[in-house]
C-alpha positions in Angstrom: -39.1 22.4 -195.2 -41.2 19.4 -193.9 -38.8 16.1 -193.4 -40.4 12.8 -193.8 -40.6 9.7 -191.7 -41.1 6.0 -192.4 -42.4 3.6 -189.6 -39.0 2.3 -189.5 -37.6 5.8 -187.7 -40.3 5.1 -185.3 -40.2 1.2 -184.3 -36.5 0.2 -185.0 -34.3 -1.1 -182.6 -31.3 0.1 -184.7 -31.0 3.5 -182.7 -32.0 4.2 -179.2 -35.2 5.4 -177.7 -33.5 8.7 -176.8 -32.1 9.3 -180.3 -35.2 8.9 -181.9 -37.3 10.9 -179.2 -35.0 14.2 -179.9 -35.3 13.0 -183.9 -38.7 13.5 -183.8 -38.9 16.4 -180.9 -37.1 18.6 -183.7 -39.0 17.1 -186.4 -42.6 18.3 -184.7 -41.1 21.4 -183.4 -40.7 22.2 -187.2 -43.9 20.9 -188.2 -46.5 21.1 -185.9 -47.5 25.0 -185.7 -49.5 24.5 -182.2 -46.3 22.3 -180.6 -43.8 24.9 -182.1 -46.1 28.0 -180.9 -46.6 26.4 -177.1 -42.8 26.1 -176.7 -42.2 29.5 -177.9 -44.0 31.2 -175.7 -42.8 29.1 -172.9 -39.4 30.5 -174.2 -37.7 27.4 -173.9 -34.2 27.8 -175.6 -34.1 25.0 -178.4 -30.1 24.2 -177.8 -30.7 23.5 -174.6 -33.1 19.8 -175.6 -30.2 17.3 -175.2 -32.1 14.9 -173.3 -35.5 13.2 -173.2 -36.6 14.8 -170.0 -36.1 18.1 -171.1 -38.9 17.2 -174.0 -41.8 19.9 -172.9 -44.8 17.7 -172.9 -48.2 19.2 -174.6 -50.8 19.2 -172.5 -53.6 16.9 -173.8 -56.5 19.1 -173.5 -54.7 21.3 -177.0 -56.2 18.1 -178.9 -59.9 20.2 -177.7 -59.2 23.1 -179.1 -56.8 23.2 -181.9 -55.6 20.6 -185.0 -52.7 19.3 -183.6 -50.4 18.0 -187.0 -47.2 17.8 -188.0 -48.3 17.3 -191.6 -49.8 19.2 -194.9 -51.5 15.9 -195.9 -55.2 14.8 -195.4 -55.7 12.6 -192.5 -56.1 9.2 -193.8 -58.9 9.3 -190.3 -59.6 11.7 -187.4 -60.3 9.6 -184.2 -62.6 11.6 -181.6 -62.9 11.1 -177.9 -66.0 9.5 -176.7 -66.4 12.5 -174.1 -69.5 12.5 -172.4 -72.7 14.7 -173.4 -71.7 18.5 -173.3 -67.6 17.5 -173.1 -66.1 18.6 -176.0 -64.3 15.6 -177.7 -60.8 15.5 -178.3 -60.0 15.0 -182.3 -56.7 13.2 -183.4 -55.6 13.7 -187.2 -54.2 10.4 -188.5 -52.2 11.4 -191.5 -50.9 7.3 -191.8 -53.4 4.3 -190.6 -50.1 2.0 -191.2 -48.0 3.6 -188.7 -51.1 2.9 -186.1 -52.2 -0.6 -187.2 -47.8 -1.5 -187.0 -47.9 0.2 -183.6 -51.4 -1.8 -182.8 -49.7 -4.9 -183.6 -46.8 -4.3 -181.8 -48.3 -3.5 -178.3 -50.6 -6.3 -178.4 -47.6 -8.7 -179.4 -45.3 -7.7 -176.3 -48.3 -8.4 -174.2 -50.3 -11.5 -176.0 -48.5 -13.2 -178.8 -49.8 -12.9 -182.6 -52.9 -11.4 -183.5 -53.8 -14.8 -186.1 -54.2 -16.9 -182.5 -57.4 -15.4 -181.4 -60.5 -14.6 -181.9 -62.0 -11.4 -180.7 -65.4 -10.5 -179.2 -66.1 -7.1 -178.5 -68.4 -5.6 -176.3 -68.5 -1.8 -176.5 -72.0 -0.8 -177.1 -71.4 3.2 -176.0 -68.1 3.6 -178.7 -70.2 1.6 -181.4 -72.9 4.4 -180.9 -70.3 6.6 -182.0 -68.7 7.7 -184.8 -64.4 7.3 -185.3 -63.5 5.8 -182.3 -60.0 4.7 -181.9 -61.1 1.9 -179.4 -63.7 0.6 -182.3 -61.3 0.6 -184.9 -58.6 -1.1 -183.6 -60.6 -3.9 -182.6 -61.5 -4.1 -186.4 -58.1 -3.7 -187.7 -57.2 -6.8 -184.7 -60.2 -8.8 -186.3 -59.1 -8.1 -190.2 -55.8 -9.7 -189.1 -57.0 -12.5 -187.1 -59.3 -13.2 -189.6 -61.3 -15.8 -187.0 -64.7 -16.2 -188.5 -66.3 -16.1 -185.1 -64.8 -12.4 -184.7 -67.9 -9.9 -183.7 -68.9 -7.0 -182.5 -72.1 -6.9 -179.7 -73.9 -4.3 -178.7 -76.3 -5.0 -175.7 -77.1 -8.5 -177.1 -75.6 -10.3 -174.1 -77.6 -13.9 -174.4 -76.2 -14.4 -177.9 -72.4 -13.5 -176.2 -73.1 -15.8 -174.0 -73.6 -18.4 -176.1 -70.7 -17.5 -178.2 -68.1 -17.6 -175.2 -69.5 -21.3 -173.9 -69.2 -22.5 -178.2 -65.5 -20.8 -178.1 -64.7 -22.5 -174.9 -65.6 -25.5 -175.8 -63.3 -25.5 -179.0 -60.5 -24.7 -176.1 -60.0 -21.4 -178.9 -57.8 -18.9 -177.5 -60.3 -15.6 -177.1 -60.0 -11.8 -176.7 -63.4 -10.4 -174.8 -62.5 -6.5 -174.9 -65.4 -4.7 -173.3 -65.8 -1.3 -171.9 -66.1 -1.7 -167.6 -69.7 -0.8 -167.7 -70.3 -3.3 -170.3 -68.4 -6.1 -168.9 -70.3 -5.6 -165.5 -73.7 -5.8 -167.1 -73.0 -8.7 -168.7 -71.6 -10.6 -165.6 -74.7 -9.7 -163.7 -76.8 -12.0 -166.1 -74.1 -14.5 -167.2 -71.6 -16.2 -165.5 -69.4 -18.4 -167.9 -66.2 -20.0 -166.8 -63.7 -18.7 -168.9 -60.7 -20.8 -168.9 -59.3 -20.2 -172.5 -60.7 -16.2 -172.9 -58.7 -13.4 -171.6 -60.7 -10.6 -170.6 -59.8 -7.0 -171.2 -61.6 -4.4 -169.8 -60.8 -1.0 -170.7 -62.1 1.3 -168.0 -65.2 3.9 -168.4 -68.1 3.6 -166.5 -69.2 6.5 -169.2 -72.0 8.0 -166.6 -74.0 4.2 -166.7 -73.4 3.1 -163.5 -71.7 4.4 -159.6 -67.8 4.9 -160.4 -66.3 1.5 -159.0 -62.2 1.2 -158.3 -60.4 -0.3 -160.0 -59.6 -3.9 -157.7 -63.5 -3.8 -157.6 -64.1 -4.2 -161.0 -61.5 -6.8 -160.9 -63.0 -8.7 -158.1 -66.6 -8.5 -159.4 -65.3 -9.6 -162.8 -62.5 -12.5 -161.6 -65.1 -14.3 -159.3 -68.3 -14.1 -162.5 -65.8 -15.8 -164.8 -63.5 -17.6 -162.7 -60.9 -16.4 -163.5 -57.3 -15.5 -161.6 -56.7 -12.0 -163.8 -58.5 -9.6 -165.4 -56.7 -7.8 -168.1 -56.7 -4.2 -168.8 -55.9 -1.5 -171.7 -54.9 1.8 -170.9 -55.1 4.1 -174.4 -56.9 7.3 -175.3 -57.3 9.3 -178.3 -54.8 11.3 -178.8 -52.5 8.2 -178.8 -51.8 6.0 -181.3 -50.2 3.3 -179.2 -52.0 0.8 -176.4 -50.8 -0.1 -172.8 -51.9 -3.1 -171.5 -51.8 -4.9 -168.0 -51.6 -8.7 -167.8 -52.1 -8.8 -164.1 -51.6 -6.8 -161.1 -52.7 -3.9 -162.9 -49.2 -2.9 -164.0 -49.3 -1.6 -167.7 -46.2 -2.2 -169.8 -44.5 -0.1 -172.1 -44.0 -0.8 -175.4 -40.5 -0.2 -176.9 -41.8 3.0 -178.8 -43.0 4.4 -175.7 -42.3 5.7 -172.4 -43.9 6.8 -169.0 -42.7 10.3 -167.1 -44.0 11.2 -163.8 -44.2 15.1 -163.7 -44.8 16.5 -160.0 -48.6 17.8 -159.5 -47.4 21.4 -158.6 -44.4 22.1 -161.0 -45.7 20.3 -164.5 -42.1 21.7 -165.7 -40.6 19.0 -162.9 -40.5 15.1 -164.9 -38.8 11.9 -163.5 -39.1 8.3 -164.3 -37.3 7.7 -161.3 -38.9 4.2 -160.1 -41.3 4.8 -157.1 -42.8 8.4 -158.1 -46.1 9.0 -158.3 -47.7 12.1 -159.6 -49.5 13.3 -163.3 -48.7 11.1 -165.7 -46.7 12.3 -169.2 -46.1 10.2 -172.4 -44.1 9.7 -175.1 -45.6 7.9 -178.1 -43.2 7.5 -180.8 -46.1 6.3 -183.3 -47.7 10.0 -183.0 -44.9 10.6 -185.8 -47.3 13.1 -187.6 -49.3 15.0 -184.7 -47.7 14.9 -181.0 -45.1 12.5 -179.6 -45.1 14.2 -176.0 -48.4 14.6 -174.7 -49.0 15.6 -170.7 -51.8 13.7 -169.6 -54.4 14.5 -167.0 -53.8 11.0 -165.2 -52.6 10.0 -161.9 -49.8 7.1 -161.9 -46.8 5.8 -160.4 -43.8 4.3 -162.1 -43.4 0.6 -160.8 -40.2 -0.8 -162.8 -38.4 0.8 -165.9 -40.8 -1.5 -168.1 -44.3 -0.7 -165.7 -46.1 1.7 -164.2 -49.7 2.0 -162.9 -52.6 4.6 -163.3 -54.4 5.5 -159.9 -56.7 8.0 -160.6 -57.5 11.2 -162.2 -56.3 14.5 -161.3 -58.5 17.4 -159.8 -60.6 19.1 -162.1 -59.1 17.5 -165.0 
């Protein structure tokens, strides 16, 4: 018999982060048929989950091939990956957007303040092409809130973003430019404004449109064409419905409804979060209540403090 949640099992501080993990462990075991089959036939004994390393982690390529749900309901929206042509996407069942817009709000919070402060400009021409991308629509559900009435969307319009960043900056109004890396570097190549009262938040992808830069490159390129000391960055995907985010330094912080492993690249059975350890990155997202809390990525990161960690790379053939 299917048990039901309420966002407050998920985000409350009233229990721990290890009760509720094995709360909702045995709650998806029940209910999701493709988490439940995978441990079976890794014959895990279930008696033996009395801690939240001994979680097995689904490996993130299942949201390819099979529904992963932990619910009879109709998804209120299925999110897809924005794989590249010939990449089969990844599709996430969302059986409750108000479990993802309280878990939007909360990451952004711990990292920025309230939502109502900015306004948000959002360059991310390749996900707008697309159809139910998670990226797009929590930059509208971060606009509904703010409510700004200089809040847009821009596609590959860069003079008329231009102009929009010198007007906001010269209201001294605090501004969110989100932009996908390729994006952001294409605009920076034609326009240069100083950006004192705009954070920028660039969100990784070069999606096949330009050579692969690193990381502090990016950075570099993008601090010195806005003068600026930081570049933000978001670290989130599909199959999750919470947000990382790195003020600085590129070290992401974790929200309190999720949490960073570090499993060894040869034994994906082998998990710390031992501070220090590198190796593929695993995650638990509380807010993925209704499809998979414990997801094994196919990242390459390193746990920097019990609150930070920082992704390096991608692993082999991932």
């Amino acid at each position: 018999m299917q048990q039901n949640f309420s966002t407050i099992d998920v985000f409350t501080n009233a229990i721990s982060f290890k009760e509720k993990a094995l709360k909702i462990f045995r709650f998806q075991h029940a209910n999701c048929e493709v988490y439940r089959n995978y441990i079976q036939h890794l014959k895990i004994d279930m008696e033996q989950i009395n801690s939240v390393e001994k979680i097995p982690f689904l490996p993130i390529s299942f949201f390819k091939t099979h529904s992963v749900v932990a619910s009879k309901k109709t998804p209120e929206i299925v999110f897809k990956s924005s794989g590249t042509t010939g990449i089969v996407p990844s599709n996430h069942f969302v059986i409750d957007k108000r479990i993802y817009k309280k878990s939007m709000m909360n990451c952004f919070k711990n990292d920025f303040g309230k939502i109502e402060d900015y306004c948000f400009l959002a360059l991310l021409p390749s996900y707008l092409e697309k159809e139910n991308s998670s990226l797009v629509y929590m930059v509208e559900q971060m606009m509904q809130i703010s409510k700004h009435p200089e809040n847009g969307f821009y596609l590959y319009n860069h003079d008329e973003l231009n102009n929009k960043l010198i007007e906001l900056e010269s209201k001294k109004q605090k501004t969110i430019l989100i932009g996908v890396t390729y994006a952001l570097l294409d605009f920076a190549e034609k326009f240069q404004p100083k950006l004192n009262y705009t954070t920028v938040i660039e969100t990784g992808g070069m999606k096949g449109r330009r050579e692969e830069w690193l990381k502090f490159q990016v950075h570099e390129y993008l601090q010195k064409s806005f003068q600026k000391n930081e570049i933000a960055s978001e670290y989130g995907m599909t199959e999750l419905l919470s947000q990382f985010y790195a003020i600085k330094q590129g070290l992401f912080k974790m929200p309190s409804h999720a949490k960073i492993f570090i499993r060894d690249r040869h034994d994906p059975f082998q998990i710390s979060s031992e501070i220090g350890v590198s190796g593929c990155v695993n995650i638990i997202d509380l807010a993925n209540i209704n499809s998979c809390s414990f997801i094994a990525t196919d990242d390459i990161g390193k746990i920097i403090s019990n609150t930070t960690f920082e992704i390096t790379g991608r692993a082999d053939n991932s």
